[in-house]
N, C-alpha and C positions, 0 to 999 in steps of 0.2 A: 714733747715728753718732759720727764724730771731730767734728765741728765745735761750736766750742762755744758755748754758747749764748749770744747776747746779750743775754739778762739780767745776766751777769757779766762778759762784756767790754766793753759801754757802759751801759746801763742803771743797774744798781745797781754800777758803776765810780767809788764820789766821787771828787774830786780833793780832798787834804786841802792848806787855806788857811792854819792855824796848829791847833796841840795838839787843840782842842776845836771846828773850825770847816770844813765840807766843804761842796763846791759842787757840786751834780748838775745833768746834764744832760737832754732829753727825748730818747726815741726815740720813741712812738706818742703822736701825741694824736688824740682822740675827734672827730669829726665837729662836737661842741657847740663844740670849739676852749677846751676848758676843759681845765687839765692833766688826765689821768687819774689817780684816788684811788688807786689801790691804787702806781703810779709812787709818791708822794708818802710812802704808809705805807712801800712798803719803801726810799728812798732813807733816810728816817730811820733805821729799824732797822737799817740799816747805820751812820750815823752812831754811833749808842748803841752797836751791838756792838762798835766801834771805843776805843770807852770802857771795857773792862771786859777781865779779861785770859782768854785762849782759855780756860779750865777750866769758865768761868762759862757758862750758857746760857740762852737768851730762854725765859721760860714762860710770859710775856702781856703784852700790850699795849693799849692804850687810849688812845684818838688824837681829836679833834676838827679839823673842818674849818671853816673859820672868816670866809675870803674865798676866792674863785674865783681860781684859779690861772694866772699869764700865760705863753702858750706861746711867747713871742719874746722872755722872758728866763731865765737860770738861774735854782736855787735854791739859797738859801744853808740851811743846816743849822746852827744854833749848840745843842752839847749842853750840858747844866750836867751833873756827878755829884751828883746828889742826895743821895745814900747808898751807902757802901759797908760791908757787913756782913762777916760770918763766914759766912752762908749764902748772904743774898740781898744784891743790889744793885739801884740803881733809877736810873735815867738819865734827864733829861728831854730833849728834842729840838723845838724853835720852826725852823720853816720859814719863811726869810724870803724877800718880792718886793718891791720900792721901799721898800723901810724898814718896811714893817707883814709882823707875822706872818701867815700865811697858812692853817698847822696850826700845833699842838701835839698830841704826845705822850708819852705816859711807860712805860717800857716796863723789864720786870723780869723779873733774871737769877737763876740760881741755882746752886748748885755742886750737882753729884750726891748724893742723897740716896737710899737704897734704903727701905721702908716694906713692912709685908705690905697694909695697906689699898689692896688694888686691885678695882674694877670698872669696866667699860663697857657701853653699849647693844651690841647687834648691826647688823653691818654688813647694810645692804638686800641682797636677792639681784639681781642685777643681770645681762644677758648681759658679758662680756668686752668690754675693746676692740677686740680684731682682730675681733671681729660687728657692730662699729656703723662708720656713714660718719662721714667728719669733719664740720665746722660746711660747710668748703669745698664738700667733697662737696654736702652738702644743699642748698646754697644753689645752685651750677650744676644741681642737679634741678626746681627752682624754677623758675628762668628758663627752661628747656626748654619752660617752660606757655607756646602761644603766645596765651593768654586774661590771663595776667599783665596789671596795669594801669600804666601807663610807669613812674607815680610808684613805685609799688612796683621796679620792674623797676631803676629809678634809684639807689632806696634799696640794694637786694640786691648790685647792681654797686658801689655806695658800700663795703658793710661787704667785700664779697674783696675792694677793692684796699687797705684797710687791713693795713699791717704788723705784727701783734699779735703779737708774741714767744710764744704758747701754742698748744699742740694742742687742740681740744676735741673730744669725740664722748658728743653728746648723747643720754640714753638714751632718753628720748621725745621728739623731737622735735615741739614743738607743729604744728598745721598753722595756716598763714600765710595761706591762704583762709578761713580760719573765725572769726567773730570772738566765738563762744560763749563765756562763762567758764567757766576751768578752776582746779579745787583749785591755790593756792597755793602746789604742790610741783616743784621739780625739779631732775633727776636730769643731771650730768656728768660723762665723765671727764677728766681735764684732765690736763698735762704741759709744764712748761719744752721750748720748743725747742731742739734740740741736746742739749749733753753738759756734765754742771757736773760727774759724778764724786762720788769716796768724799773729803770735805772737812771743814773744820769744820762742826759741823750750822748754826751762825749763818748759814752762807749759805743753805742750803738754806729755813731760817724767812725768810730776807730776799726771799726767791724766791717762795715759800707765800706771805707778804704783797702780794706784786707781783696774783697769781693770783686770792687768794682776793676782790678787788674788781670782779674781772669778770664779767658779767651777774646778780651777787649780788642788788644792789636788783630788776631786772626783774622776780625772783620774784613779790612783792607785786603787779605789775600782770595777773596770770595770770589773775585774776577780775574781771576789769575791760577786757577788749581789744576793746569797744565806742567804748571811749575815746580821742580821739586825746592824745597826750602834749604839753602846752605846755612843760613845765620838769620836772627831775626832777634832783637832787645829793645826794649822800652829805651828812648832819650829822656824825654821828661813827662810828669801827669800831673792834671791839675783837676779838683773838686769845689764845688756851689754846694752848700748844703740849704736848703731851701724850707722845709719841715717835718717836724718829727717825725719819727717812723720809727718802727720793731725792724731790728736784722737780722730777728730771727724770725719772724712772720712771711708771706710770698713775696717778695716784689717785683715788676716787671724790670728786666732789660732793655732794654733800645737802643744797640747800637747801630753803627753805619761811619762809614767811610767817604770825605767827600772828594779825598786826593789821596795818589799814592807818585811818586816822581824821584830820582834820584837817590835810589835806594833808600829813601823814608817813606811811610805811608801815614796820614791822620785820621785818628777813630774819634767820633766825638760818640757819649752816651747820657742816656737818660733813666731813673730809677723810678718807676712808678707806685708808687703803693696800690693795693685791690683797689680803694676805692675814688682810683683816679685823677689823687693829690700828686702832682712831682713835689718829691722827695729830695733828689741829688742828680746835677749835675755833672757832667766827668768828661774831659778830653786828654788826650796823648799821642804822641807824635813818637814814631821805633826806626831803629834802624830795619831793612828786610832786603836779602840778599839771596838772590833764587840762581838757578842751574842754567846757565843759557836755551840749552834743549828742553821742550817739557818732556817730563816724565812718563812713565810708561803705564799703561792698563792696567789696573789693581785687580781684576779677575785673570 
């Protein structure tokens, strides 16, 4: 549609404070009332893109989280240039709240470079978007069950009224009566809300970062939904940006889990575009601290 998305009209919108120094604001926080990770990765990467001149473009990132983040103040962004080369440059980015850092990251650019060395995996076969329901969808199919238990029912009504700036349309969606484990894997398509348009690609990677933090970790507890969840936070996430793409067009998801151990588990993910180019890269490693006992039947 025309309207455009607010990812880039508030969201990832800094307000620059001096040369090297931007203040963002929140739109969605998470129910835990701790900023959301992936807000935090791409207000940075905007700050850093900010730093470097439009020719130059984001190829990865590597971010650490460090203190939990306060949703009743801004964040201050202070970047250094670490480095600026002939090919690559490298930006650093400290997130600041009441005087202590909050993240760090470091994130690095690079001027177009052509190479015949290319490969990639292949993209999963997947049905289309327009075959699957949204998250929305699913979740009003849900509460139709007049066997639903409140708490759940409570929960379900919790996550639609949240304002989350993305589309999602889950390819398997788990079942939410079932507390069986399941492989480690899965599958989304995802999409910026609205319209961001043909731009510099830095916004569209600052967008992709926003995205790719969301229901990332959960992966890892897919074989484990016996468990109730006590605590569960992003440690650190790191991005490959690979080639262009629209973040506000489908893209596919892929994630998967290939270890969870000592209260961390690692999600690695992949961003496909429709026609089967990867796009972005993405891994993250959370803290996740469950109930000794599992949890009880949600009917």
């Amino acid at each position: 549609g025309d309207l455009r998305s607010v990812l880039i009209t508030s969201v990832l919108n800094l307000e620059r404070l001096e040369l090297d120094l931007f203040r963002g604001r929140h739109h969605w926080v998470p129910a835990t009332q701790r900023l959301f990770g992936g807000q935090i990765v791409g207000q940075a990467l905007v700050a850093a893109a900010r730093a470097v001149s439009r020719d130059e473009q984001v190829h990865s990132l590597h971010c650490y989280f460090v203190r939990a983040g306060d949703p009743k103040v801004p964040v201050l962004y202070e970047v250094e240039r670490t480095r600026t080369g002939k090919s690559f440059s490298v930006r650093s980015v400290k997130a600041i709240q009441h005087g202590k850092p909050i993240f760090t990251c470091q994130a690095s650019f690079q001027l177009s470079q052509g190479s015949p060395v290319q490969h990639q995996f292949t993209m999963p076969a997947v049905p289309p978007p327009e075959e699957l329901l949204t998250q929305e969808e699913l979740i009003q199919k849900f509460l139709q069950n007049p066997n639903l238990a409140e708490r759940y029912r409570k929960h379900l009504n919790k996550i639609q009224a949240e304002d989350v700036p993305i589309d999602i349309k889950p390819v398997n969606p788990p079942d939410i009566f079932c507390s069986e484990p399941q492989e480690p894997k899965q599958l989304f398509w995802v999409r910026a809300r609205g319209y961001i348009g043909e731009t510099d690609m830095k916004v569209h990677c600052c967008v992709a970062a926003y995205i790719s933090d969301y229901a990332f970790l959960g992966t890892a507890l897919l074989p484990h939904r016996q468990y109730h969840i006590k605590f569960m936070v992003s440690l650190d996430h790191s991005m490959w940006f690979h080639a262009p793409f629209r973040a506000d067009h489908w893209m596919l998801y892929e994630c998967e889990s290939p270890w969870a151990g000592g209260c961390r588990g690692l999600v690695q993910g992949r961003l496909w575009r429709r026609d089967g180019v990867l796009a972005v890269t993405c891994a993250q490693e959370g803290v996740i601290r469950v109930e000794q006992t599992p949890a009880q039947s949600k009917l």
